[in-house]
C-alpha positions in Angstrom: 10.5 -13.1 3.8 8.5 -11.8 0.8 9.7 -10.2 -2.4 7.6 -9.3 -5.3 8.4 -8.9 -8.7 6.5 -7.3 -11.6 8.3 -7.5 -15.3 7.0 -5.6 -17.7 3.9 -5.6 -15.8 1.6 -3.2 -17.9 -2.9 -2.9 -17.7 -4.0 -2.3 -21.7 -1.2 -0.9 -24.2 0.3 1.6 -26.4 -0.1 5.6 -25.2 -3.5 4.8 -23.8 -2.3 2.1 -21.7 -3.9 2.3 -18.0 -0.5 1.4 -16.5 2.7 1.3 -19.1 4.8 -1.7 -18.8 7.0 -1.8 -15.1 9.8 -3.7 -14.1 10.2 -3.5 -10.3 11.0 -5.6 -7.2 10.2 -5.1 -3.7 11.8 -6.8 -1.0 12.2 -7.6 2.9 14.4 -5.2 5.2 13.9 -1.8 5.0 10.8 0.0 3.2 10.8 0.1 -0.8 9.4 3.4 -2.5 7.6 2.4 -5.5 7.6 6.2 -7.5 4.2 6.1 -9.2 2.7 9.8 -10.8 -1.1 10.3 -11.9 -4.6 10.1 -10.2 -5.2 6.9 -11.0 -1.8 4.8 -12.0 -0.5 4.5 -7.7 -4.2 2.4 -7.0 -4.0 0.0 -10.2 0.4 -0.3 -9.3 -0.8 -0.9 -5.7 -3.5 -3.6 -7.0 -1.1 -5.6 -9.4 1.5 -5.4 -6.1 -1.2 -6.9 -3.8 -2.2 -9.2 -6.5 -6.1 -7.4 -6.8 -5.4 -7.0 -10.3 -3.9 -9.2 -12.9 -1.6 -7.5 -15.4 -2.8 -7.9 -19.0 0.9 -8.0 -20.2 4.3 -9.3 -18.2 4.4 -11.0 -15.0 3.9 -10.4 -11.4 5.7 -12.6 -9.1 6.0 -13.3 -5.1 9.3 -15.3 -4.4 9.0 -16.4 -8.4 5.4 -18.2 -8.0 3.6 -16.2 -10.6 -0.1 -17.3 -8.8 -2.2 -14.5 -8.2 -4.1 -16.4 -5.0 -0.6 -16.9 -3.5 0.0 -12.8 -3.9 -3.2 -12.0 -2.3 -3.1 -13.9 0.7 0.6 -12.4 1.6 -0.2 -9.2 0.9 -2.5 -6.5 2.8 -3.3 -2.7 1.1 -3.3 -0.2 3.6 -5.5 2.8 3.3 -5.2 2.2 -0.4 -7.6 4.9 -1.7 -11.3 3.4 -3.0 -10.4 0.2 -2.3 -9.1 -0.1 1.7 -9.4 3.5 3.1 -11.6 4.0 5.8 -14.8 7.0 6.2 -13.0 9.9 6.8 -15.6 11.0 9.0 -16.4 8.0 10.8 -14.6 7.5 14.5 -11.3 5.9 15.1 -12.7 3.6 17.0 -15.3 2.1 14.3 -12.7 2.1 11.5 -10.2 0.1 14.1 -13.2 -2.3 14.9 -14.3 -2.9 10.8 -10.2 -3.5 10.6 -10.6 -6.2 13.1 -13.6 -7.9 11.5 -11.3 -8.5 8.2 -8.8 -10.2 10.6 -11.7 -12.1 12.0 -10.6 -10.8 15.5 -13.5 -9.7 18.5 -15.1 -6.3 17.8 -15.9 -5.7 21.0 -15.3 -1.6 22.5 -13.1 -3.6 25.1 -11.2 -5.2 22.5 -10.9 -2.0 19.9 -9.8 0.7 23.2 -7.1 -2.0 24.5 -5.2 -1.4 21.0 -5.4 2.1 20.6 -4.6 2.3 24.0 -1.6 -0.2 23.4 -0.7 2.3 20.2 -0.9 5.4 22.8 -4.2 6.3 20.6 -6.7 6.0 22.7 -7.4 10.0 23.0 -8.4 9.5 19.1 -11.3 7.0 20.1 -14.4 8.8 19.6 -12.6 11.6 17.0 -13.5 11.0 13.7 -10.4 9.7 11.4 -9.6 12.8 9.7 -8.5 14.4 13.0 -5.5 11.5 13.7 -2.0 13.0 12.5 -0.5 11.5 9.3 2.2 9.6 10.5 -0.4 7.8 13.1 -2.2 7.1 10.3 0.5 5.1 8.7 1.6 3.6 11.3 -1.8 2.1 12.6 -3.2 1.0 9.6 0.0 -0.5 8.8 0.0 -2.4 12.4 -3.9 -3.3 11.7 -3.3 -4.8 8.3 -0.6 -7.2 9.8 -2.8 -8.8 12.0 -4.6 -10.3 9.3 -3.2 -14.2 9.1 -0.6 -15.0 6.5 0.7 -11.4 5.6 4.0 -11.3 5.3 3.5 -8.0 2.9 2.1 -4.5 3.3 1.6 -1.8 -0.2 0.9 1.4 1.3 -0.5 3.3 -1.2 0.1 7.4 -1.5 0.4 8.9 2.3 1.5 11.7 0.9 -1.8 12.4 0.6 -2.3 13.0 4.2 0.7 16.0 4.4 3.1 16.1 7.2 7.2 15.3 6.2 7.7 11.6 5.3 9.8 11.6 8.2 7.2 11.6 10.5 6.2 8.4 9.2 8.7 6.5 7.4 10.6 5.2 11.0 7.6 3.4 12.0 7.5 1.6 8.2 10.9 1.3 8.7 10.3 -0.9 11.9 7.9 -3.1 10.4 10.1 -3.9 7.8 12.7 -4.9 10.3 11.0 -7.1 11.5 11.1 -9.2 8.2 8.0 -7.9 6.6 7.8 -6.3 3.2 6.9 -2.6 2.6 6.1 -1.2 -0.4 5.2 2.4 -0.3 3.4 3.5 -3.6 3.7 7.2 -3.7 4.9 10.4 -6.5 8.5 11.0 -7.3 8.8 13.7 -4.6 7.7 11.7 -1.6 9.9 8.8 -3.1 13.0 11.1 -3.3 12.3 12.3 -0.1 11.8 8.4 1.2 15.5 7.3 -0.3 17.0 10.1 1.6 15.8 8.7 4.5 16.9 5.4 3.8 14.2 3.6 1.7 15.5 1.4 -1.3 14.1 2.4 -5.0 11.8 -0.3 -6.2 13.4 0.6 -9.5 17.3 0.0 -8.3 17.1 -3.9 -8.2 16.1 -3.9 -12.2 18.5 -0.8 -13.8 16.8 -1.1 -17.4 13.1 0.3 -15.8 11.8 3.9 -15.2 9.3 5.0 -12.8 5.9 5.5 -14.7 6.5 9.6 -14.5 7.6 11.0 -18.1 5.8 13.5 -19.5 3.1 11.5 -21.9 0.0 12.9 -24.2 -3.5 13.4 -23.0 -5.4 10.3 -23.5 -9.0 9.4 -23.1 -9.5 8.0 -19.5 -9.9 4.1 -20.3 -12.6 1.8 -18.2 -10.8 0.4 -15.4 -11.6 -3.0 -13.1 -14.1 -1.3 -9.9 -12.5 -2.2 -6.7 -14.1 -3.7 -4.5 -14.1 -3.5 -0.7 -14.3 -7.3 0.7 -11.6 -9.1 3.0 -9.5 -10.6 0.2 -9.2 -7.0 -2.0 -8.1 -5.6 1.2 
């Protein structure tokens, strides 16, 4: 069982701050909706979550150990935007096989069509990735990231982004988690709202003093921000 903890987790400060300060937790048993607005705030939330980025101010925690290494090993993005989402255009079968390669598993075509076949995907082989439905999506990339040894976490980050109703894709999150694995799903306030109906707990519930990151707030000049990076321990 994982749980992760960020207390007044903030990247720079004041009005121009990349990320404002957060208090959240995220926890085992059923998926945790982590409300997030802005183009850029749900990748940097999703990196200090996975332990990719370090907050400048505050503390992130997993299970109270404040160590950024122990966060990165439990954790896994999944199709975390710039940083862990695959070539839209490039088949299902090659994204699958560059998955395995970060979980140091066989590549091999035998290897990649027994899992989609396993996930009932295996019509989706040869299309490229744009063409698989929303809530595949999810689910796969979710089941992928978990066969990387030692994580015990997943941060989905903004699936709204693919359409289709949560619903079609919150059950199979909602499965992982039962099975004692941490979900954080990093998303805007409408998908989260639309999450908690359907049973997800607010990331914000656990800690009653913090806000999601969505008031209204002035323009501000874009700040520099850390480049992700696309290696096996960012993922």
């Amino acid at each position: 069982m994982t749980t992760i903890t960020l207390t007044d987790a903030a990247i720079g400060s004041g009005l121009g701050a990349a990320v404002r300060p957060l208090t959240l937790h995220v926890g085992p048993g059923v998926p945790t909706a982590v409300a997030i607005e802005g183009d850029e705030r749900p990748l940097l939330v999703s990196m200090l979550l996975g332990g990719r980025l370090k907050a400048e101010s505050g503390t992130v925690s997993v299970d109270g150990d404040p160590s950024t290494d122990s966060l990165r090993l439990r954790t896994a993005l999944v199709d975390t935007p710039m940083v862990a989402e695959p070539t839209p255009g490039a088949a299902l079968s090659v994204a699958v096989a560059e998955e395995f390669s970060f979980s140091s598993l066989p590549t091999t075509c035998r290897a990649v069509r027994a899992f989609l076949a396993e996930h009932e995907l295996a019509d989706y082989a040869r299309l490229p990735l744009r063409a698989l439905p929303s809530a595949d999506r999810v689910r796969l990339f979710s089941e992928l990231a978990l066969l990387r040894p030692g994580v015990s976490a997943l941060i989905v980050t903004s699936p709204e982004r693919h359409g289709g109703d949560p619903a079609e894709w919150y059950d199979a999150l909602a499965a992982i988690a039962a099975r004692g694995i941490t979900v954080a799903v990093v998303t805007d306030s409408a998908t989260s709202d639309r999450l908690l109906q359907l049973g997800a707990r607010d990331a914000y519930a656990a800690v009653p003093d913090a806000l999601p990151d969505d008031a209204p707030e002035l323009d501000t000049p874009e700040l520099d921000t850390p480049e992700p990076t696309t290696d096996k321990l960012t993922r």
